[in-house]
PyMOL Python script that loads the backbone (N, CA, C, O; Angstrom):
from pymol import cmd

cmd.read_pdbstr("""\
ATOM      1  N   UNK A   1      64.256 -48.882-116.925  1.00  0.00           N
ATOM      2  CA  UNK A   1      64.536 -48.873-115.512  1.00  0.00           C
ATOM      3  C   UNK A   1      66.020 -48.596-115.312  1.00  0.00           C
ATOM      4  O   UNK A   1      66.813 -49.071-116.125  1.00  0.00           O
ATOM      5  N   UNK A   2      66.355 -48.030-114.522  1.00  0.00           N
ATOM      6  CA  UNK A   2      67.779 -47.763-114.190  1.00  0.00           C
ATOM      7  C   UNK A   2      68.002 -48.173-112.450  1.00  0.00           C
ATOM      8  O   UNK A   2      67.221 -47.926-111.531  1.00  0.00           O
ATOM      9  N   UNK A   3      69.162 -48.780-112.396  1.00  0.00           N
ATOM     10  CA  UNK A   3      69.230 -49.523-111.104  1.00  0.00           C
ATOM     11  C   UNK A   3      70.731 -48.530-110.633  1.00  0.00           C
ATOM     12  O   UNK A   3      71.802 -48.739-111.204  1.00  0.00           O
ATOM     13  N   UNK A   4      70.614 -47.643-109.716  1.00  0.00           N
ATOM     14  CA  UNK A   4      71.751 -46.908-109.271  1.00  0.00           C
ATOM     15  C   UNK A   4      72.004 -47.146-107.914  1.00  0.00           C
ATOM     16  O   UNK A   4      71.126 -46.973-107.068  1.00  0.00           O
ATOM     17  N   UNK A   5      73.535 -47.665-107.542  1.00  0.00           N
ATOM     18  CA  UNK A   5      73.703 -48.115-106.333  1.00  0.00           C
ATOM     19  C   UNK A   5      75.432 -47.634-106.129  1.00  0.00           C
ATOM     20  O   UNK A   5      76.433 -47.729-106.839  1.00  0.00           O
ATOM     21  N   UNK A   6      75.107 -47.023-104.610  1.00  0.00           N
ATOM     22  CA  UNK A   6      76.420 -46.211-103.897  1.00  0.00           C
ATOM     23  C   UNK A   6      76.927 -47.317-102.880  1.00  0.00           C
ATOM     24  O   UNK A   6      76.531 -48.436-102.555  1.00  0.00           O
ATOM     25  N   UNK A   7      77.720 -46.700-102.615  1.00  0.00           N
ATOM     26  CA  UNK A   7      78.397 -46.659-101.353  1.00  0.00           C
ATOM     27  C   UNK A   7      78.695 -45.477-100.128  1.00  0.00           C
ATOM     28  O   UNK A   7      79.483 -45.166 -99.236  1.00  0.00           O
ATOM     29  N   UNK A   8      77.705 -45.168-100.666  1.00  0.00           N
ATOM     30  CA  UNK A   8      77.980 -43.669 -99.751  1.00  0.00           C
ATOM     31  C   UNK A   8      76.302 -43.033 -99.724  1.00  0.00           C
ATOM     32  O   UNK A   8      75.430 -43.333-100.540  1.00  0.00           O
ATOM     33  N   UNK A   9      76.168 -42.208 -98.702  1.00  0.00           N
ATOM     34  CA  UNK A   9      75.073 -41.312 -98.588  1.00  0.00           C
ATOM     35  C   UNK A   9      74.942 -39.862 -99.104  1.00  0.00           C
ATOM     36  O   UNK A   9      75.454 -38.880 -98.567  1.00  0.00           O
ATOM     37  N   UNK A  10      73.985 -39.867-100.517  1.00  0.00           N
ATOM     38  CA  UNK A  10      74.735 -38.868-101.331  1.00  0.00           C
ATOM     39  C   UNK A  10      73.043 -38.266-101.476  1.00  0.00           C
ATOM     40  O   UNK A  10      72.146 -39.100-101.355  1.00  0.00           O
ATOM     41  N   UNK A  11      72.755 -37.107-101.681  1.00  0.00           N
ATOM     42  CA  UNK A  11      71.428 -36.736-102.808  1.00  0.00           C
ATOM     43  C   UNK A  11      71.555 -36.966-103.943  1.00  0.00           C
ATOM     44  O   UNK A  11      72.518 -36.509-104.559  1.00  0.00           O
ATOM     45  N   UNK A  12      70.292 -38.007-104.739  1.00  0.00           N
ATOM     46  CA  UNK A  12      71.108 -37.501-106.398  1.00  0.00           C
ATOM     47  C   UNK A  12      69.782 -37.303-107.020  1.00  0.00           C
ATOM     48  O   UNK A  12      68.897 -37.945-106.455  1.00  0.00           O
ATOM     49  N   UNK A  13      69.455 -36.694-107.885  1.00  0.00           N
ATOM     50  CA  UNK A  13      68.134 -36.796-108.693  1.00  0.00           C
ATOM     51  C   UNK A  13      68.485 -36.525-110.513  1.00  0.00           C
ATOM     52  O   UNK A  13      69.410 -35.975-111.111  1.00  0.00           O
ATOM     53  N   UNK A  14      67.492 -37.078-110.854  1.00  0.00           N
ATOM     54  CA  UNK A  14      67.602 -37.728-112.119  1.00  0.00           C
ATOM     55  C   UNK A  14      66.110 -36.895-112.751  1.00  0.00           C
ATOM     56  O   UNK A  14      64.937 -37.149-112.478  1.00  0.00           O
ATOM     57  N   UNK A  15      66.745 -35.700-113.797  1.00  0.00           N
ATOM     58  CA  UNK A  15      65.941 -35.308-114.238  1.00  0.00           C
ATOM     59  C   UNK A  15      65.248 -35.528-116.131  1.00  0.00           C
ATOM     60  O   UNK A  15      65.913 -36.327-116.789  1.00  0.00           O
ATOM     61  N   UNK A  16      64.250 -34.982-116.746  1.00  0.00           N
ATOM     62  CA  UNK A  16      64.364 -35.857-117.743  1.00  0.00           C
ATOM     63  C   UNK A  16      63.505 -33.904-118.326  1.00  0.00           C
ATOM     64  O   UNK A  16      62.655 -33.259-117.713  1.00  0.00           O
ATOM     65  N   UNK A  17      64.250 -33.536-119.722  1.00  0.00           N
ATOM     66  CA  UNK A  17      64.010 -32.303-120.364  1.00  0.00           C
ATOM     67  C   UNK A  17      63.375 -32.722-121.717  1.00  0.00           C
ATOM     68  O   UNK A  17      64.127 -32.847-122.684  1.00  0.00           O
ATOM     69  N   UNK A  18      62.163 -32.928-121.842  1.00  0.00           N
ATOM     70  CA  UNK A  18      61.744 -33.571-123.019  1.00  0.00           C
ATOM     71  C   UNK A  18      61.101 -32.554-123.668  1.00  0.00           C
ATOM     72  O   UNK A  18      60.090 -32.077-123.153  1.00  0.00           O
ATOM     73  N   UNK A  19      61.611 -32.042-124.960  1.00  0.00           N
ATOM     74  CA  UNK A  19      60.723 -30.888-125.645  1.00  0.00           C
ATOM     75  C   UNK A  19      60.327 -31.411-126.766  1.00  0.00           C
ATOM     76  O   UNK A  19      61.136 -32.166-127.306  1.00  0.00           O
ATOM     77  N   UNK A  20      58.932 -31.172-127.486  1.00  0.00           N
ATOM     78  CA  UNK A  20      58.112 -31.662-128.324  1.00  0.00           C
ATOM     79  C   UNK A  20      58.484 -30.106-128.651  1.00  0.00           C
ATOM     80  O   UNK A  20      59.037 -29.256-127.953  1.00  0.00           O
ATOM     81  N   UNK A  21      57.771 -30.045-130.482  1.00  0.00           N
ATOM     82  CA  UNK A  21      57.452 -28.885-131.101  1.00  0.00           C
ATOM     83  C   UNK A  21      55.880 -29.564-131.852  1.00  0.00           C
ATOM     84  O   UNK A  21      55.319 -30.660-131.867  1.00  0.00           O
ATOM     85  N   UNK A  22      55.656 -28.379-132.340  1.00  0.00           N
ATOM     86  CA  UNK A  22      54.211 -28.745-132.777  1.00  0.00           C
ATOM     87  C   UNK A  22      54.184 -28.878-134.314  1.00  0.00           C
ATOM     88  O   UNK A  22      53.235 -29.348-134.942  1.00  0.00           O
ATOM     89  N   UNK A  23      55.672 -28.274-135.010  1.00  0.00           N
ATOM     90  CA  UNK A  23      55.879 -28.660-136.120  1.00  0.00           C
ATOM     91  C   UNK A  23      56.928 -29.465-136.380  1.00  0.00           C
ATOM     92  O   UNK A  23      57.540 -29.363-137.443  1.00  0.00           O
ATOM     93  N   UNK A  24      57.287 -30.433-135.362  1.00  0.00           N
ATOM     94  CA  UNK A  24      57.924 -31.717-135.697  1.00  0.00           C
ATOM     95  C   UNK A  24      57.344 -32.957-135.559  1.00  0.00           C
ATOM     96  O   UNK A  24      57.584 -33.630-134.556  1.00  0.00           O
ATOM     97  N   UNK A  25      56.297 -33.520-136.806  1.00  0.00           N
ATOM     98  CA  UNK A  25      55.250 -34.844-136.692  1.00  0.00           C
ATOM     99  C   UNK A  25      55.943 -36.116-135.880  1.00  0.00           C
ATOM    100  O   UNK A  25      57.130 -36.300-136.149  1.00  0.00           O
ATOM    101  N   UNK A  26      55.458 -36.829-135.114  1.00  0.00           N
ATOM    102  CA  UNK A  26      56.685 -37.912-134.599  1.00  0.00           C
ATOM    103  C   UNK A  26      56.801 -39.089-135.612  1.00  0.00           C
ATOM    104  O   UNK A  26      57.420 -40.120-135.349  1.00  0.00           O
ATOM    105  N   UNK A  27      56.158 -38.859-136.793  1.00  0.00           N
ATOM    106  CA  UNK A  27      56.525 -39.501-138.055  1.00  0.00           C
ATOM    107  C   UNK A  27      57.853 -39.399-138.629  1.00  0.00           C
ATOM    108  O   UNK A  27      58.631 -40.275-139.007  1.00  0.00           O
ATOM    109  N   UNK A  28      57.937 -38.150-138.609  1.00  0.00           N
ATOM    110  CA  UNK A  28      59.214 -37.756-139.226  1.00  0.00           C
ATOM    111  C   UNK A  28      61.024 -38.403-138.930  1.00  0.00           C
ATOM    112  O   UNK A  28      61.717 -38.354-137.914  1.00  0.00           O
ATOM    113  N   UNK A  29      61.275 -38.909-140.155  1.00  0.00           N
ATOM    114  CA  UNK A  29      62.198 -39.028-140.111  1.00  0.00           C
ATOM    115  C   UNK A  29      63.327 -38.315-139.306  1.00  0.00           C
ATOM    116  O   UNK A  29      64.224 -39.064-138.919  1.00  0.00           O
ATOM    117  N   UNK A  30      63.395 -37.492-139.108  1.00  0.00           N
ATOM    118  CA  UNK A  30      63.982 -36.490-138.315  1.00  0.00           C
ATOM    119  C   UNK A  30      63.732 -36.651-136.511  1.00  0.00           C
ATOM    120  O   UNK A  30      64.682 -36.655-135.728  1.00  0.00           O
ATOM    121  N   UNK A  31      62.393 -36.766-136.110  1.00  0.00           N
ATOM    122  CA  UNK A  31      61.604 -36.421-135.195  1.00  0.00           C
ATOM    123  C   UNK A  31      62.251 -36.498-134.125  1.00  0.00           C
ATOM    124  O   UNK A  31      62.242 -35.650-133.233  1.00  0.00           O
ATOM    125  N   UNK A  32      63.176 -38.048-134.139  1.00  0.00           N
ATOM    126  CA  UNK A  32      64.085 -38.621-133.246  1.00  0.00           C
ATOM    127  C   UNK A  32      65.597 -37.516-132.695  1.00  0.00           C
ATOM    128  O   UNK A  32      66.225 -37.053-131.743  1.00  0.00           O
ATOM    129  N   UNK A  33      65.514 -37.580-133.685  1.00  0.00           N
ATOM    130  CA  UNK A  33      67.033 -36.495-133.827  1.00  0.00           C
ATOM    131  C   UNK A  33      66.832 -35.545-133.207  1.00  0.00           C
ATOM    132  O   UNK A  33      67.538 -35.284-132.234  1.00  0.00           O
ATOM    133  N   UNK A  34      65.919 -34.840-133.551  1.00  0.00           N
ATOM    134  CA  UNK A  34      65.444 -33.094-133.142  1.00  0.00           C
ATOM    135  C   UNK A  34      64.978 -33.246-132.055  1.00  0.00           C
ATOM    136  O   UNK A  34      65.304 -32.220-131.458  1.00  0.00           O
ATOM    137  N   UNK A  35      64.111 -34.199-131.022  1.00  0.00           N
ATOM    138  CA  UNK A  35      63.863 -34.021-129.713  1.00  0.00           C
ATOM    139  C   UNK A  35      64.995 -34.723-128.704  1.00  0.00           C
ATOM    140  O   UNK A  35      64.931 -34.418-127.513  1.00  0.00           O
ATOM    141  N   UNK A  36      66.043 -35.670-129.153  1.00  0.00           N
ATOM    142  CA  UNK A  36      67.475 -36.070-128.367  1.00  0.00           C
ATOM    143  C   UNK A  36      67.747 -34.383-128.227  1.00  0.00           C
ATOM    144  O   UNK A  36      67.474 -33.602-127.316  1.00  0.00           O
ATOM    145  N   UNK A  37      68.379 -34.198-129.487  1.00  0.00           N
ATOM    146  CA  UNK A  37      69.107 -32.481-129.423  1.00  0.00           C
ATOM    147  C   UNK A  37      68.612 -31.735-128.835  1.00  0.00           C
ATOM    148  O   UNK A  37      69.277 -31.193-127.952  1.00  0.00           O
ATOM    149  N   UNK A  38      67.104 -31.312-129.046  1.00  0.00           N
ATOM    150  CA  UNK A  38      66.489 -30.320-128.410  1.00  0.00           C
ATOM    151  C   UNK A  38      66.629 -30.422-126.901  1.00  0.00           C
ATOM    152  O   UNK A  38      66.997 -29.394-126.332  1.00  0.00           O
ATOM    153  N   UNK A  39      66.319 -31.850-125.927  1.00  0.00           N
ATOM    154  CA  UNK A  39      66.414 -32.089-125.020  1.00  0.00           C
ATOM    155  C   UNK A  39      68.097 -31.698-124.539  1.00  0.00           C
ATOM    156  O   UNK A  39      68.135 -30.759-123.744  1.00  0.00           O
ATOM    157  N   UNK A  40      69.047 -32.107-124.798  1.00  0.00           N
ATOM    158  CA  UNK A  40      70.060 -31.480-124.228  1.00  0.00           C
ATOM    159  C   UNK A  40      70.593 -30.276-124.907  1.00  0.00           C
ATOM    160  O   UNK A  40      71.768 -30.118-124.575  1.00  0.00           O
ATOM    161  N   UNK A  41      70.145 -29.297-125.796  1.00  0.00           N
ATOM    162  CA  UNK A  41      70.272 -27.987-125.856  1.00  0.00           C
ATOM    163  C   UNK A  41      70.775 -27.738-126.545  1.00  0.00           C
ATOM    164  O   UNK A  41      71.117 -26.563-126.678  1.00  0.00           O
ATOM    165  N   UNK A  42      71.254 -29.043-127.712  1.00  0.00           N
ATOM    166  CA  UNK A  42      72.139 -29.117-128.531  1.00  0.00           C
ATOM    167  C   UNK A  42      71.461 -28.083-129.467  1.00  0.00           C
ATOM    168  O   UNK A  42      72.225 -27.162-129.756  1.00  0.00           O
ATOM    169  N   UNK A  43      70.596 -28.023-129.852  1.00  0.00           N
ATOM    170  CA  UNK A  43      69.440 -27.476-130.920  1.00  0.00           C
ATOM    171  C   UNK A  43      68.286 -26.760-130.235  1.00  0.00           C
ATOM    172  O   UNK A  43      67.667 -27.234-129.283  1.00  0.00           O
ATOM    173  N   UNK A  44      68.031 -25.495-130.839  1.00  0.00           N
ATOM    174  CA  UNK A  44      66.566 -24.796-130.302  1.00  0.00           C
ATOM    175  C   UNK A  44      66.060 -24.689-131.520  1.00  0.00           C
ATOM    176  O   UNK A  44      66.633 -24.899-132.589  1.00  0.00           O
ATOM    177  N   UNK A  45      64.757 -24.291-131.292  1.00  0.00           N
ATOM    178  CA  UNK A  45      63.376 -24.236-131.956  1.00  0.00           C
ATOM    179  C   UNK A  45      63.369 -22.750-132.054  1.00  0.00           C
ATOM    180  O   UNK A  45      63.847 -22.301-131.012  1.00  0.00           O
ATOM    181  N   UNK A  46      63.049 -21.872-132.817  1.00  0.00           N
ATOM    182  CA  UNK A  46      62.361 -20.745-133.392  1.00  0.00           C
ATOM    183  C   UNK A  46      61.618 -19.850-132.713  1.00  0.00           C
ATOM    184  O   UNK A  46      61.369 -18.714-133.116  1.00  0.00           O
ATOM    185  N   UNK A  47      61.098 -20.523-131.258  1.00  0.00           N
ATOM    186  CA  UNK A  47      60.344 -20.383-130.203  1.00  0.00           C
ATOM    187  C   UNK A  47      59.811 -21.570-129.108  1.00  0.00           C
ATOM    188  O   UNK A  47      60.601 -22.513-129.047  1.00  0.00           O
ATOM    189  N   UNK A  48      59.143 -21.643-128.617  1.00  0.00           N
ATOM    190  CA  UNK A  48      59.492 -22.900-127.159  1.00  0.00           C
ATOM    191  C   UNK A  48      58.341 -24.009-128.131  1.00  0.00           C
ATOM    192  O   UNK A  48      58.194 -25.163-127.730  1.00  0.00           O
ATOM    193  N   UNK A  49      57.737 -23.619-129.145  1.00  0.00           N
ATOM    194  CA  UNK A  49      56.832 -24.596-129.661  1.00  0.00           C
ATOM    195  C   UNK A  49      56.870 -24.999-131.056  1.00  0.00           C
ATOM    196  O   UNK A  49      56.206 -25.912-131.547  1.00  0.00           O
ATOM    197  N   UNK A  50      57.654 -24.289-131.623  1.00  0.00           N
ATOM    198  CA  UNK A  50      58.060 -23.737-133.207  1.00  0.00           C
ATOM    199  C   UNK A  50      59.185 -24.267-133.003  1.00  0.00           C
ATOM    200  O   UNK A  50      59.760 -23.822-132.010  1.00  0.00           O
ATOM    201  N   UNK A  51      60.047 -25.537-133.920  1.00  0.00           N
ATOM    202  CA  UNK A  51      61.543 -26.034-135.268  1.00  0.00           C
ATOM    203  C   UNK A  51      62.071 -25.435-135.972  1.00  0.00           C
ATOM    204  O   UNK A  51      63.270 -25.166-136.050  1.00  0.00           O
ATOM    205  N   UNK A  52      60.708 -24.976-136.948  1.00  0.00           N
ATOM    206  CA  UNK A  52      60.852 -24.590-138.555  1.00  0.00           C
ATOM    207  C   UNK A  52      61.640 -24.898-139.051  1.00  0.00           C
ATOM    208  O   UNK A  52      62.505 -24.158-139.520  1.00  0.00           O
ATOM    209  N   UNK A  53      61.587 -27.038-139.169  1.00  0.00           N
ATOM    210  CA  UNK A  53      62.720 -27.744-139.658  1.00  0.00           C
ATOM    211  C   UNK A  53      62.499 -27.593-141.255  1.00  0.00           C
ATOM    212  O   UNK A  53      62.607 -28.644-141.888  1.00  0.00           O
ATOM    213  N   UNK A  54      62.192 -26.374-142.011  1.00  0.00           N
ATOM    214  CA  UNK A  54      62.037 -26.258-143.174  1.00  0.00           C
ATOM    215  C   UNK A  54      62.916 -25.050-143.222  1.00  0.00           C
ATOM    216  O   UNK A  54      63.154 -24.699-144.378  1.00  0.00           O
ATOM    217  N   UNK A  55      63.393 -24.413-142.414  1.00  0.00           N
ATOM    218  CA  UNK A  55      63.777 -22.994-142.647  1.00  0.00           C
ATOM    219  C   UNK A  55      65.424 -23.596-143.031  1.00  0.00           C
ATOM    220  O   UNK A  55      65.811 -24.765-143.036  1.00  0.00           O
ATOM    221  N   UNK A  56      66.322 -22.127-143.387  1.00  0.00           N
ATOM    222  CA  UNK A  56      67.665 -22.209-143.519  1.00  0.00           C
ATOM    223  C   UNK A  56      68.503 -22.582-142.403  1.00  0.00           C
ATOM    224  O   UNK A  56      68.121 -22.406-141.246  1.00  0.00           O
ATOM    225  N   UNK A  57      69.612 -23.083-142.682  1.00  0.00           N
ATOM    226  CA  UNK A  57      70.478 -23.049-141.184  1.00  0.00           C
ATOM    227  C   UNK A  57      71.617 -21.629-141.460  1.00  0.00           C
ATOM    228  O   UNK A  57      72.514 -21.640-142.303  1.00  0.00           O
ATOM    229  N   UNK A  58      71.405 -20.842-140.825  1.00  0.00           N
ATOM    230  CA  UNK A  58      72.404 -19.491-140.754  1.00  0.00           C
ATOM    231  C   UNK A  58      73.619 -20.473-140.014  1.00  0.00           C
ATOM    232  O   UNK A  58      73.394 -21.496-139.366  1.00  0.00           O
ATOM    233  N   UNK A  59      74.886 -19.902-140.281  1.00  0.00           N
ATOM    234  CA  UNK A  59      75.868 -20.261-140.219  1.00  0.00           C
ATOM    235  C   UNK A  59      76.563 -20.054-138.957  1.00  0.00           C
ATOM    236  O   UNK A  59      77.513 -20.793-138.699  1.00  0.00           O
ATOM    237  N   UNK A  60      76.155 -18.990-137.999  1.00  0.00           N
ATOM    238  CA  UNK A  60      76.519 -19.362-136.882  1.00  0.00           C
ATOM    239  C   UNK A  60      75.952 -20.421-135.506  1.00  0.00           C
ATOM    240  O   UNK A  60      76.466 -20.722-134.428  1.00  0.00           O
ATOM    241  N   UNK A  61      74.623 -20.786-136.187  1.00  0.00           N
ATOM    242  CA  UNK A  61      73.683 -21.900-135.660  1.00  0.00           C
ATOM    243  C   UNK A  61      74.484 -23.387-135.858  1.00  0.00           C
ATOM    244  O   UNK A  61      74.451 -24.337-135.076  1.00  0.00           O
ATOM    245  N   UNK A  62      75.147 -23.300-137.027  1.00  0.00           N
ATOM    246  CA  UNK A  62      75.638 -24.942-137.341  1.00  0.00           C
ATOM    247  C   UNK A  62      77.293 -24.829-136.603  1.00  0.00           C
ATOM    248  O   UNK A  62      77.787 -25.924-136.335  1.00  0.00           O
ATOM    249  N   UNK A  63      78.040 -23.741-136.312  1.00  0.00           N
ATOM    250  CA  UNK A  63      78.998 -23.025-135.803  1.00  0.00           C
ATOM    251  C   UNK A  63      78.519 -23.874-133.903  1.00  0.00           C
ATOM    252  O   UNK A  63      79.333 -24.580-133.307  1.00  0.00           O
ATOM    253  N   UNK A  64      77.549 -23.649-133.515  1.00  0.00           N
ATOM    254  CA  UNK A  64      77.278 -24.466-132.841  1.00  0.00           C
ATOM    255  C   UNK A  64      76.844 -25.916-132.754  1.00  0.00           C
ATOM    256  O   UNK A  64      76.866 -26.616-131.742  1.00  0.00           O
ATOM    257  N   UNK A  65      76.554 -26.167-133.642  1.00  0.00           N
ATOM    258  CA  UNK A  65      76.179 -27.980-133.632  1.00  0.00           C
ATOM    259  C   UNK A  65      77.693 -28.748-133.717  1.00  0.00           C
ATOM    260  O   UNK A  65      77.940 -29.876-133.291  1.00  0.00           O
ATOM    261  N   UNK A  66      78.635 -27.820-134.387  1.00  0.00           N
ATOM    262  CA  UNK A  66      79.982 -28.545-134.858  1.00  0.00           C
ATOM    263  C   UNK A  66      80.789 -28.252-133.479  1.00  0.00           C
ATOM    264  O   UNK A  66      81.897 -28.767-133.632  1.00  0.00           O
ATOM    265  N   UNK A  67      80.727 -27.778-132.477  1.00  0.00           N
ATOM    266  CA  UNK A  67      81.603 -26.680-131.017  1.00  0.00           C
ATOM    267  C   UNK A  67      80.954 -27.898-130.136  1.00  0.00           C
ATOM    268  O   UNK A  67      81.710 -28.330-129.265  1.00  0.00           O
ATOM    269  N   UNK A  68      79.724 -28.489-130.226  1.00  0.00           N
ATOM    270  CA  UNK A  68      79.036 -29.282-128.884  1.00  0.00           C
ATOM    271  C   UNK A  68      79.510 -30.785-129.475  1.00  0.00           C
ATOM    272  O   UNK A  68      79.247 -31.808-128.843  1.00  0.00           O
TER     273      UNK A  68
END
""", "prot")
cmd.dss("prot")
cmd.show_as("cartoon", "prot")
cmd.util.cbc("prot")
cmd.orient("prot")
């Protein structure tokens, strides 16, 4: 629950970006990690449903994990 309180008359909305992949088990050690990141954009998937947390990391991909 989150309790948010102004002093003022403002719009605010509170959105929530939750991406699952279909090859990240929520067993996985990892699972946690990769859907925080994925959710704020820190990290993409291969395609909108596809990780391929088995594949290589090319070097301008981690060029971004180290910049955010």
């Amino acid at each position: 629950m989150v309790n948010f309180q102004t002093s003022h008359f403002s719009n605010y909305a509170l959105g929530d970006n939750e991406i699952k992949f279909n090859d990240v088990a929520p067993g996985n050690w990892y699972s946690g990690a990769v859907d925080y990141l994925a959710a704020r954009e820190v990290v993409q998937g291969v395609s909108s449903y596809v990780f391929a947390p088995e594949a290589q990391v090319k070097r301008e991909y981690s060029r971004t994990w180290v910049r955010n």
